[in-house]
Each structure stands twice: as C-alpha cells, then as structure tokens.
C-alpha positions as CSV (number, residue, x, y, z in Angstrom):
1,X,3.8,19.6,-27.1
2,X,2.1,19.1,-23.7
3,X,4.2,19.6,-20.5
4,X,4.1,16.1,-18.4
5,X,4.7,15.9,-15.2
6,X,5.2,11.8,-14.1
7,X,5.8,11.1,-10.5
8,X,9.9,10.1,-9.7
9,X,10.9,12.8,-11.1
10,X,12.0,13.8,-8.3
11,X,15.5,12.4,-7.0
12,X,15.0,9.4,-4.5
13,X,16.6,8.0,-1.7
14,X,16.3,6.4,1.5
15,X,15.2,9.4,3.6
16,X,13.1,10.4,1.4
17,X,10.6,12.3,3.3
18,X,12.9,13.0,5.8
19,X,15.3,15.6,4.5
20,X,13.1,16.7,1.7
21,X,10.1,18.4,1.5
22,X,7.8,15.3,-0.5
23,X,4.1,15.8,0.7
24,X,2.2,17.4,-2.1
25,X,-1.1,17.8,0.0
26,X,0.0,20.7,2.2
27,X,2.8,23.5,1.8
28,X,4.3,23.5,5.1
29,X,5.7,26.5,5.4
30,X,2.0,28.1,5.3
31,X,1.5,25.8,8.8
32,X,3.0,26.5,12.3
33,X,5.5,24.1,12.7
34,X,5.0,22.2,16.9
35,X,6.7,19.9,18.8
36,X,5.0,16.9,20.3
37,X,5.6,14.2,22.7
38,X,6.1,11.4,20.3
39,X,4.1,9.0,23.1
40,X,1.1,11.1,22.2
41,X,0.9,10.1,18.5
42,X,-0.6,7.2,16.9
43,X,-0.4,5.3,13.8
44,X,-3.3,5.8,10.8
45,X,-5.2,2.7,10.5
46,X,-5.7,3.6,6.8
47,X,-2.3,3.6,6.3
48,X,-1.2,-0.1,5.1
49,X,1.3,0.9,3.7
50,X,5.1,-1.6,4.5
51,X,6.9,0.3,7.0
52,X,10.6,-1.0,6.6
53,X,14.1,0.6,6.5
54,X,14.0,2.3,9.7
55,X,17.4,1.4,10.8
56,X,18.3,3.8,7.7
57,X,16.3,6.3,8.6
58,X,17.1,6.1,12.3
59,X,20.8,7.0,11.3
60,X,19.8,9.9,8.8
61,X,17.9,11.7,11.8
62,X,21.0,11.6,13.9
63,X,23.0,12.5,11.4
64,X,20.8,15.3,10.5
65,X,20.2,16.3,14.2
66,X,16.7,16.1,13.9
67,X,13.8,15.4,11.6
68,X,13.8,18.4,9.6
69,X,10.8,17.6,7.8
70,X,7.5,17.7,9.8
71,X,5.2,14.8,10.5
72,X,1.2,15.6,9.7
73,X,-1.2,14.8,11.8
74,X,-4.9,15.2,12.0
75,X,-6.0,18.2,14.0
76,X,-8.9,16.2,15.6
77,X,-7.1,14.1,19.3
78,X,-8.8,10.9,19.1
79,X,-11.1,9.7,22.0
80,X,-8.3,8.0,23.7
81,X,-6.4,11.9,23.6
82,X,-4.3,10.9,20.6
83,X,-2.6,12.6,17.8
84,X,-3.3,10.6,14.7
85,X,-0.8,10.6,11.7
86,X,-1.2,10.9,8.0
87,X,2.0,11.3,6.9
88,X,5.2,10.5,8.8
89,X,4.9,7.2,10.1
90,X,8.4,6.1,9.3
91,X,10.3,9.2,10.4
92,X,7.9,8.6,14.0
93,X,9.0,4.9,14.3
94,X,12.6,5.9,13.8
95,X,12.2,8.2,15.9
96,X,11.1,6.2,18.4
97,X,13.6,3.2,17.7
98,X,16.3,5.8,18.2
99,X,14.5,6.9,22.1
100,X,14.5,3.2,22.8
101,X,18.5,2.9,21.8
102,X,19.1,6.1,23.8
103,X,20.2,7.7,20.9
104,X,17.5,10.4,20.1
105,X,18.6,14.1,19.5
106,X,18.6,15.0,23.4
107,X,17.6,18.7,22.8
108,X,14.4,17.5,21.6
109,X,13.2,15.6,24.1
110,X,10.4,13.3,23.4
111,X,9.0,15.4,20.5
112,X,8.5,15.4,16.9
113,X,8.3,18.3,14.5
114,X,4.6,18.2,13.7
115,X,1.8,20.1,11.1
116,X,-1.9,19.6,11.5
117,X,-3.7,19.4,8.4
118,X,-7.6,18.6,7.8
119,X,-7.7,16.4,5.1
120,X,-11.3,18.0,4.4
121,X,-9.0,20.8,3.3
122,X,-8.3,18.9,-0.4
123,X,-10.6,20.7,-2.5
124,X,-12.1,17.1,-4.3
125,X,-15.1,15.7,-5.3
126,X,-14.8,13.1,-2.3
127,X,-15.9,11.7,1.6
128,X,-13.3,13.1,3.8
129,X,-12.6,8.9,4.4
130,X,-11.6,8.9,1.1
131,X,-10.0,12.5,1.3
132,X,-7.8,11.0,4.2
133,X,-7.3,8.2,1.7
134,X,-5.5,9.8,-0.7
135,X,-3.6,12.1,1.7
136,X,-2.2,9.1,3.2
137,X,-1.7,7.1,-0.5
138,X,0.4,10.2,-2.4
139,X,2.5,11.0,0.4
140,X,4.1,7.7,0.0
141,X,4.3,7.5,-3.9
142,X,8.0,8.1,-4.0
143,X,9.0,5.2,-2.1
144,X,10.0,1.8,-3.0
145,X,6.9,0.0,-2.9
146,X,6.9,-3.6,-2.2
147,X,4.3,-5.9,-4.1
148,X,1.6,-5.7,-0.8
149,X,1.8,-1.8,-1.1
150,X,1.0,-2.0,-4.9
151,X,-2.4,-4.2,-4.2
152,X,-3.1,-1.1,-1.6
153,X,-2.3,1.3,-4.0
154,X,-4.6,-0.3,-7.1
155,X,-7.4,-1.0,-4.5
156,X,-6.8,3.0,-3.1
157,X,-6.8,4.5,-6.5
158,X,-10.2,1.9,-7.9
159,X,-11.7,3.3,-4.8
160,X,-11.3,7.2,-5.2
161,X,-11.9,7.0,-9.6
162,X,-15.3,5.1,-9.1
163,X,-16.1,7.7,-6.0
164,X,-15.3,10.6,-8.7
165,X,-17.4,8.7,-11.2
166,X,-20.4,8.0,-9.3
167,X,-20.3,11.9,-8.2
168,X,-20.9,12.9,-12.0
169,X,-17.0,13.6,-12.7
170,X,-16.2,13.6,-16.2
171,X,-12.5,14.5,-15.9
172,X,-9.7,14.1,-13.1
173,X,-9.9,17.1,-11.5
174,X,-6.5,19.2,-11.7
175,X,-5.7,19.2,-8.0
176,X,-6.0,15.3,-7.7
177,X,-3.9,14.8,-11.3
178,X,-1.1,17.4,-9.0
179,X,-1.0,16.1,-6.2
180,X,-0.6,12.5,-7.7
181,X,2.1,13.7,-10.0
182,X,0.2,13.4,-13.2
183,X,-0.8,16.7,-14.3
184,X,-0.2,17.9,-18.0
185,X,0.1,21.5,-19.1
186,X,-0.2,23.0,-22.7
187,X,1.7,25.5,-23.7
188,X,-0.3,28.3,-22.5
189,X,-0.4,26.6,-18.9
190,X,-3.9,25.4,-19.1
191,X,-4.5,22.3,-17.6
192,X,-5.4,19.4,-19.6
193,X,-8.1,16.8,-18.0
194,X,-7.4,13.6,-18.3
195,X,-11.3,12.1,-19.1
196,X,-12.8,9.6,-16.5
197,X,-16.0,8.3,-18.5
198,X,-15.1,6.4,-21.2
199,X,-11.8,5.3,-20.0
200,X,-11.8,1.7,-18.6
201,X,-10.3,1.1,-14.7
202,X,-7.3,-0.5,-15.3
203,X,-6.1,1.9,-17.8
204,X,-6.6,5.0,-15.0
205,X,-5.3,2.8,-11.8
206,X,-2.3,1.4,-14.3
207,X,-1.6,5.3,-15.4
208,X,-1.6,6.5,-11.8
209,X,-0.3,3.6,-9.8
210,X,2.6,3.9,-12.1
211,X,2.2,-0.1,-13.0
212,X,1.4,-1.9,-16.4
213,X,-2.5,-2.8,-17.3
214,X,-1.5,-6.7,-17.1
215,X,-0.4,-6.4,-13.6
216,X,-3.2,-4.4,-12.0
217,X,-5.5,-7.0,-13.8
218,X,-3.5,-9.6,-12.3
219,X,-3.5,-7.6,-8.6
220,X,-7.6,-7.8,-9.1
221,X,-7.8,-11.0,-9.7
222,X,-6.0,-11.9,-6.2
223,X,-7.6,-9.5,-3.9
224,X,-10.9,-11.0,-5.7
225,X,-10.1,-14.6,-5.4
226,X,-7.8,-14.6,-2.2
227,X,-9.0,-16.2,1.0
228,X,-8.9,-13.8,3.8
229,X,-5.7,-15.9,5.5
230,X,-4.1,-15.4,2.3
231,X,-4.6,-12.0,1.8
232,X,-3.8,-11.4,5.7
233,X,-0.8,-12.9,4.8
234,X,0.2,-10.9,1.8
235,X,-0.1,-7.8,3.0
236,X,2.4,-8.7,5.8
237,X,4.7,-9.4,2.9
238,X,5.2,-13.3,4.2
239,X,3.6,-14.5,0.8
240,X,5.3,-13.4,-2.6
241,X,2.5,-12.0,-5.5
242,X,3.6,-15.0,-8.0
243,X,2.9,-17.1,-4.9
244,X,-0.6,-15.8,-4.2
245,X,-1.9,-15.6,-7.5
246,X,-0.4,-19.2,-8.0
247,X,-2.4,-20.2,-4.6
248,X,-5.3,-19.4,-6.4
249,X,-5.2,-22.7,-8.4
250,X,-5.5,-25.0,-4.9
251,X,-8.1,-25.8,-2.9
252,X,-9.1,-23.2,-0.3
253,X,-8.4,-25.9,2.6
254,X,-4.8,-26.8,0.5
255,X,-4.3,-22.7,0.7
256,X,-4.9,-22.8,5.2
257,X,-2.6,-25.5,5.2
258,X,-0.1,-24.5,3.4
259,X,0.0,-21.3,5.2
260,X,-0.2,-23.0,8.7
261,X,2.8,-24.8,7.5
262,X,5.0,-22.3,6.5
263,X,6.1,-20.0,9.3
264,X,9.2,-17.7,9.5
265,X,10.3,-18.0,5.5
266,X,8.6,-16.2,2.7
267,X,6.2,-18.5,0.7
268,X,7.5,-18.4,-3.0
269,X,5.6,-19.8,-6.4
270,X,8.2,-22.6,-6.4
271,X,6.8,-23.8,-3.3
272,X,3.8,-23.2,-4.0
273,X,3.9,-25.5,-7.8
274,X,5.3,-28.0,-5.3
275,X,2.5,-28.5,-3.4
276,X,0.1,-28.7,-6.4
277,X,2.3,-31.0,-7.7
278,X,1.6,-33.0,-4.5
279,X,-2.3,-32.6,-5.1
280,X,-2.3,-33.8,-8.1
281,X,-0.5,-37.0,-7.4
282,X,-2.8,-37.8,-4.8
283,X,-5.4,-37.3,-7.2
284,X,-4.3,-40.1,-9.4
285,X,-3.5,-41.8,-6.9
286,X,-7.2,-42.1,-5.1
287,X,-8.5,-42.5,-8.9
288,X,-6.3,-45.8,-9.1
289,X,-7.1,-47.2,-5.7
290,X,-10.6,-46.9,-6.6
291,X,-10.0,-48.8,-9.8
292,X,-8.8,-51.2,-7.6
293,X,-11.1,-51.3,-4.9
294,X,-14.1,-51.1,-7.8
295,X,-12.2,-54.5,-9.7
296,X,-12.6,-56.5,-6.1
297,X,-15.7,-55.7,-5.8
298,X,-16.8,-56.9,-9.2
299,X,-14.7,-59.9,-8.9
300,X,-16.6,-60.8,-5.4
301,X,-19.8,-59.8,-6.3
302,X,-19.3,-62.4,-9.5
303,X,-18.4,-65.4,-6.7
C-alpha cells in the first residue's frame, strides 16, 4: 500500500490562509518575518484568481488582532517602487477594507506582516514566469474555487505539464507532486513518480486540478471556442460555465449582444436556451417570408 497524500486534507474554512500556515512553496519560519506599508504593495497580475469573502476575512483579522500569517511578496520593487504579491492578496484587501472602515489593528499601523520569496527559488524544470505561476496557483488550492478559477487552474496546470514535457521530463518531479498536494510514498518513503509521457492531458490536469476528465474537456472546449467578450466576461464570474459553453451554439454577433444586454444579473443557460430559441424562430420565420416573397414573384413574372 502506497501512502497518498490528496490536497483538502487539510481542515478548511474561511480564513483559510489567514490563521494557518497553507503555502506549501516556502516555510516561513526559515524567512525574516517585516512589516510593510500596505500602500506600497501591489496586486500580481498572474494572479486571476476570484477574490471574494473579504468581509469574512476582514472580521477574522480583527478578531485575531492581526494577520498572523505573512503575506509573500517578490523580493524584486517594481519600477514604479512597488512590492508585488504572490500569495496574500485576500488577507491585503481585507486588510485594506478594514483601514478604509477605521477599523484596522492600530498598533500596526499601515503594515502587513510580509516574507520575500524568489520564486526562482522552486527547484523545477520551469521559466521563473511559470515558476511564479505555480507559486501563485498552489497557494490558493484550498479555497473554494468558483467555476472562472477552475478554467485558470486547467489552463495553469496544461501550461506548466507541457513546459515539463517539452523540457524532456518523463515524470512529475517530487517537489511539484508536494507542493501541489499529490505526492505518493511507498512504504519505505521513496517517492513514487507519477509518469508524464504517455499519460494524456486531461487525465494529469483532471488529477491535479482536483476535477473530473469530462469537465476539464468541457473547460477546453470554452476557452477554445469563447469569444474574447465572453471569456472577459467569465472570468469576472458575470456569465455561469453552463451558460458559456451553451453560448457556444450562437452566432458570435448573437453572443456581443446578448452580453451588451445583460448588465448587473448573472447570465444563466436558461437564458441563454431562450435566446436560441428566439434565433431559431426567426429563422423559420425569414425561410417562410421568402417562400412568400419567391410565390409573388412567380406569380408576377407569369402575368
């Protein structure tokens, strides 16, 4: 019997990352822990991940007097004198929600607890892109993860197998397979590889992303097919996955105007089947008028 470790395993809840220690890509106590100005840190724009629930998180850092787990940031300021994040960005928006409300812990001032960590560190086969990548993506692997996060996640997780692939990787390399919670041990301890030739895409994403084979085939098929409007509009979680993949059957005009239409409500499939329902009608309708139009002409031309 092989020893299996599966990511969730660990209990879950809604401060999850706030009170307990989640990142897998650094050990913090090896890093000095700093305080900075919150107003000098800056999102990831590789992180698309949904950022929601702050209002919950906002009251478990006052109840806890403080974020007790540090944020990570790159070590790197940007050119603008930034700090840029790679894991943290809910516990810094709640942070900063809770400064706007006048409700932040006052002994801390305007800072957050912070690490820095080079994601050139992780000892893979990878571009540090890619290495920042995966930093960002396993971080956030025990949260709730709406449908737009899961379409990151398959596209994420494509991305880094086929970069191990083309760089003559046979076998998931052990410090990837830990970090993403999917590691198996024999008896003796050993790691055992899982293999990456041989083994089709959707079966490694599917194992990893922790969703069936049938739904990262149908998550492909929309980020494939999707206009750009649409898929703007499903990662922003406006536009439900049933919906999009159902969009996929109209018109790419029909798609821009239904999504022009709808503002402020969530587009579902039933709304969606209603409006191809609508297209259709009109269909047979123009075929009959032209019937019509054809018999007239027939008739005239007769005269």
């Amino acid at each position: 019997m092989s020893k299996f470790k599966r990511k969730g395993e660990e209990e879950l809840q809604v401060g999850a990352g706030l009170l307990s220690p989640v990142s897998k890509t650094a050990d913090v106590s090896s890093y000095e822990v700093v305080n900075i100005d919150m107003d000098l840190i800056v999102p990831n724009e590789k992180n698309d991940f949904s950022i929601d629930e702050l209002d919950e998180l906002a009251e478990l850092i006052v109840m806890s007097d403080g974020i007790l787990q540090p944020l990570i940031l790159l070590p790197e300021r940007n050119p603008q004198g930034m700090y840029t994040l790679t894991t943290g960005e809910r516990r810094w928006r709640a942070a900063k929600l809770l400064k706007e409300q006048g409700r932040y812990p006052a002994k801390y001032k305007n800072t957050v607890p912070c690490i820095f960590q080079d994601p050139k560190e992780i000892k893979l086969p990878l571009s540090n892109d890619t290495k920042e990548l995966f930093s960002i993506m396993v971080t956030n692997q025990y949260r709730h993860k709406k449908e737009a996060d899961q379409l990151m996640e398959v596209k994420n997780w494509t991305r880094i197998f086929q970069e191990l692939k083309d760089n003559g990787e046979e076998y998931i390399p052990e410090q990837l397979a830990l970090l993403a919670g999917t590691a198996r041990y024999g008896e003796n301890g050993e790691y055992e590889p899982e293999r990456l030739v041989g083994q089709k895409m959707k079966t490694l994403v599917s194992a990893h992303a922790g969703i069936s084979e049938g739904k990262v085939q149908q998550i492909n098929k929309v980020e494939k097919n999707a206009s750009d409007e649409l898929m703007d509009k499903l990662l922003k979680n406006e536009v439900s996955f049933a919906a999009a993949e159902k969009m996929l059957e109209m018109p790419e005009e029909e798609q821009n105007k239904l999504l022009e239409e709808t503002t402020g409500e969530k587009i579902e499939v039933k709304e969606v089947e209603r409006r191809i329902e609508e297209i259709e009608k009109k269909k047979i309708i123009s075929k009959e008028q032209v019937e019509s139009d054809l018999k007239k002409i027939l008739e005239r031309c007769s005269q």
